[in-house]
N, C-alpha and C positions, 0 to 999 in steps of 0.2 A: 604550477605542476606540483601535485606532491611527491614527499619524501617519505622514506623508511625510516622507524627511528633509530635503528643500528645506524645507522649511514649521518642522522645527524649528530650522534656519538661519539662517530670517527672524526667527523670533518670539525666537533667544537676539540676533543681531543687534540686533535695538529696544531689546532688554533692555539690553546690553552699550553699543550706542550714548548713550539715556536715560544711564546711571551716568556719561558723560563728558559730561553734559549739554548735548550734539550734536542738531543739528535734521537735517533729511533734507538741508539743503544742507550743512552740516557733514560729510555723512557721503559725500555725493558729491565733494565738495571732495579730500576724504581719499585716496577711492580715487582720485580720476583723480591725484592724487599718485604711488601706488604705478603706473599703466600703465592703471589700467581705463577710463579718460576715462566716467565714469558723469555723469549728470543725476540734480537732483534729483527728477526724472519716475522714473528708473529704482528710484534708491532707493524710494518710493512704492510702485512695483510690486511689487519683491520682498518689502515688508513687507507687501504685503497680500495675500500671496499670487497674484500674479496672473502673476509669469514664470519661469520656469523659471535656477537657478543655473548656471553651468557650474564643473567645477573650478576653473578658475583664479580668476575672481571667489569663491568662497568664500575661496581661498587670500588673495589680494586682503581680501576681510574682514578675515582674521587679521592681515596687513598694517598695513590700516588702524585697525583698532581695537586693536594693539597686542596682540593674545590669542593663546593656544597654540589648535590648531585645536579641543582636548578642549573647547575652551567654549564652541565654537558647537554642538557636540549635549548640551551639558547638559540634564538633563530623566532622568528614568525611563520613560519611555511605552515603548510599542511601536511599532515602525517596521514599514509595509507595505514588500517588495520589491515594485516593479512586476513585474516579469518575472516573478513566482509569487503575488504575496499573499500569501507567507508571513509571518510577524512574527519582529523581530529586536528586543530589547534595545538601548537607547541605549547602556548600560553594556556592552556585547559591542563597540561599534563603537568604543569610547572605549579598549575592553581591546587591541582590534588595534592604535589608533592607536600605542597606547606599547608595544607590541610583548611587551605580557602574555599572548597569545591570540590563537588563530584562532575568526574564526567557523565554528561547525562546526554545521550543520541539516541529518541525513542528510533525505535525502527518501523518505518511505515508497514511493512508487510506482515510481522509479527501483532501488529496492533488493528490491523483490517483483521488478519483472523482470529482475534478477542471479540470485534467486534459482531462478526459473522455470527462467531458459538451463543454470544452475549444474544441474540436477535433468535435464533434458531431459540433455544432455549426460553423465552419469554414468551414466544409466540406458539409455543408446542402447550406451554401453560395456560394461555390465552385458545386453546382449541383453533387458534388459523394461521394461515402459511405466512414463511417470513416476511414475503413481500406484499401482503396486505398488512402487517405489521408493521413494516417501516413505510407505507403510505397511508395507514391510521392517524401513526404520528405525526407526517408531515402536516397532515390534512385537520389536525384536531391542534397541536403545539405551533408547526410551522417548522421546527427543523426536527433533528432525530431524535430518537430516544436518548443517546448518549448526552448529544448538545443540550437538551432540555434538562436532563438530571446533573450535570454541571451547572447550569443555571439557577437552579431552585437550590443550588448545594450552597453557590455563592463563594466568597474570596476562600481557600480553605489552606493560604501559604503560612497562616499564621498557625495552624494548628499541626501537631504529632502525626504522624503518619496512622496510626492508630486511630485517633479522632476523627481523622479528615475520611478515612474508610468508614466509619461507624454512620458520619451525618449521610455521604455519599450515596449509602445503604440507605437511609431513612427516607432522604429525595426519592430513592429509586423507586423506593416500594408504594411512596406516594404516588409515583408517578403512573404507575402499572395499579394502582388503583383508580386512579381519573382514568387512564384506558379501559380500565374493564367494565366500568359505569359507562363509558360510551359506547361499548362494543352492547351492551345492554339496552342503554338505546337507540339503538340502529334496531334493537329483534333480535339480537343473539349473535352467536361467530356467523353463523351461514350466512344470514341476513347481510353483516356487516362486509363477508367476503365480497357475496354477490353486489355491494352496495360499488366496493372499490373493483370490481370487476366489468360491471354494466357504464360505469365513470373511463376504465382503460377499451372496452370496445367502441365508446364514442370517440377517445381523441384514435384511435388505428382504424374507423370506416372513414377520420377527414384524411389520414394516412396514404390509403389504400386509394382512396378517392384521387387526391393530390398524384401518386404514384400512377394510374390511369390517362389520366390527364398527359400526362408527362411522354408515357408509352404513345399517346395518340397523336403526337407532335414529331416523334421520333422518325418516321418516315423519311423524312426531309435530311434527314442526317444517319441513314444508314451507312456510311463509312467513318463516323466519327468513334473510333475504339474506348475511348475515354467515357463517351457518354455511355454506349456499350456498358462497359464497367459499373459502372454508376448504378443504372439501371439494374440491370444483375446484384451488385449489392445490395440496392434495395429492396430488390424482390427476397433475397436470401431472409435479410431483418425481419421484414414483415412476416415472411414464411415463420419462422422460429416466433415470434411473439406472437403470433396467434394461434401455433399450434402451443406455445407452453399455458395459453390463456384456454382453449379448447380441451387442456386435459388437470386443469386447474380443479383444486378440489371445491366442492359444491356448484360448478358451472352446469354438470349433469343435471342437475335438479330442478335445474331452471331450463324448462323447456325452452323460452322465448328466448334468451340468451345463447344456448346452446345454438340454435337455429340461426343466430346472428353471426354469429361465431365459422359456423360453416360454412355461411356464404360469404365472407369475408375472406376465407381462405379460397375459396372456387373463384371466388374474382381475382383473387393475388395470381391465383394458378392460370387462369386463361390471362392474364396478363403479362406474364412470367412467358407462358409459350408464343405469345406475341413481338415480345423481344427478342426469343431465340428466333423468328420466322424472321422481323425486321434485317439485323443482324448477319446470320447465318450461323445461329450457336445451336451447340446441342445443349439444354440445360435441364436439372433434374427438380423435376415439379413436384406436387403433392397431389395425391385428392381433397374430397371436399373436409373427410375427418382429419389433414394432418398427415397421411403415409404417405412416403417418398413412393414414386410410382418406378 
């Protein structure tokens, strides 16, 4: 479980206080010594966890009870950040004090949306939408644009933070130049869209297919709520990936596609209202283009 680090403060404070076998007025005596003009009321407080430290009064501790500041987060626990609730190592903040280390906790959410804009952005310059952009890459490198431009960057802990941005940059641009020669020959953006578009309406007609299948079995177990569910879910999925694939830019273009496309959703949708008839559900379908009916 973690802790706060006000709270690990107070509890090495008692500790450290006790070892100089200091009572609470002892210890306020102390500080208002060093400037804190404390009470034995306050010392109380802060041991029982009840007020909040400011810097200075911690410093003030170290002060008064003669200690380097590393001894007032002695302990191994975890420490909550307030500001995130993330957990941090007593041992990391003891690493900073003495200037072994930074605390360093990427943050997964802030770092997916660098990633997002990083993608949006490359693929608007690349003339096609993000997610033939990150399935270019998968399909041309094998992992992402990110992972691949780290790779080609190579080890970069030995170098400046400066440097290590400069080559990072160099990979990148490589990188997005071997895409844009491929997106080249595939035929161009369109081409290359429609390439990984006609590649995602194959694996959702085995989808849809599999899904059907499934529905026609279902009979036999119309009171089973779970499978219910199930079913419904999947209809919902399909529903949404095919309509986001149906209004996909350059899918218009391509008649044979488009026409694939359609019927994939009329079959999801009479599928859909077959589960609602099995069942006893009322569920909200599409037509053949996509609109919620």
């Amino acid at each position: 479980m973690s802790s706060r680090l006000e709270h690990v403060v107070a509890r090495n404070a008692v500790r450290l206080r006790r070892n100089r076998g200091w009572t609470q007025l002892d210890l306020a005596r102390a500080m208002s010594d060093v400037g804190m003009e404390w009470t034995p009321g306050r010392a109380q407080e802060v041991e029982s966890y009840g007020g909040t430290l400011s810097l200075t009064e911690v410093l003030g501790l170290c002060w008064a009870l003669g200690v380097p500041l590393a001894d007032l987060l002695a302990g191994d626990e975890q420490v909550a950040l307030p500001e995130t609730g993330r957990e941090i190592g007593l041992s990391a903040f003891r690493d900073a004090i003495f200037g072994r280390g930074a605390i360093r906790l990427p943050n997964p959410k802030a770092a997916d949306a660098a990633d997002v804009e990083e993608v949006r952005i490359k693929a608007a310059d690349l003339a096609i939408s993000p997610d033939v952009f990150i399935e270019l890459c998968r399909q041309r490198f094998g992992r992402s644009f990110r992972a691949e431009r780290e790779n080609r960057a190579g080890d970069l802990s030995a170098l400046r933070p400066r440097s290590a941005q400069v080559k990072r940059g160099h990979a990148g641009r490589a990188l997005l130049s071997d895409l844009r020669d491929h997106i080249a020959g595939l035929g161009g953006p369109a081409q290359a869209s429609l390439y990984v578009y006609a590649d995602r309406a194959d694996k959702l007609d085995s989808q849809v297919t599999a899904f059907e299948q499934r529905v026609a079995l279902a009979d036999r177990h119309a009171s089973d709520p779970v499978l219910a569910r199930e079913l419904v879910d999947e209809s919902v999925r399909l529903t949404e990936a095919l309509t986001q694939l149906h209004t996909a830019r350059y899918v218009a273009a391509d008649d044979s596609l488009l026409d694939r496309v359609t019927a994939l959703l009329a079959r999801t949708s009479y599928a859909q209202l077959r589960v609602g008839t099995i069942f006893g559900l009322h569920l909200r379908t599409h037509t053949a283009d996509g609109t919620p009916l």
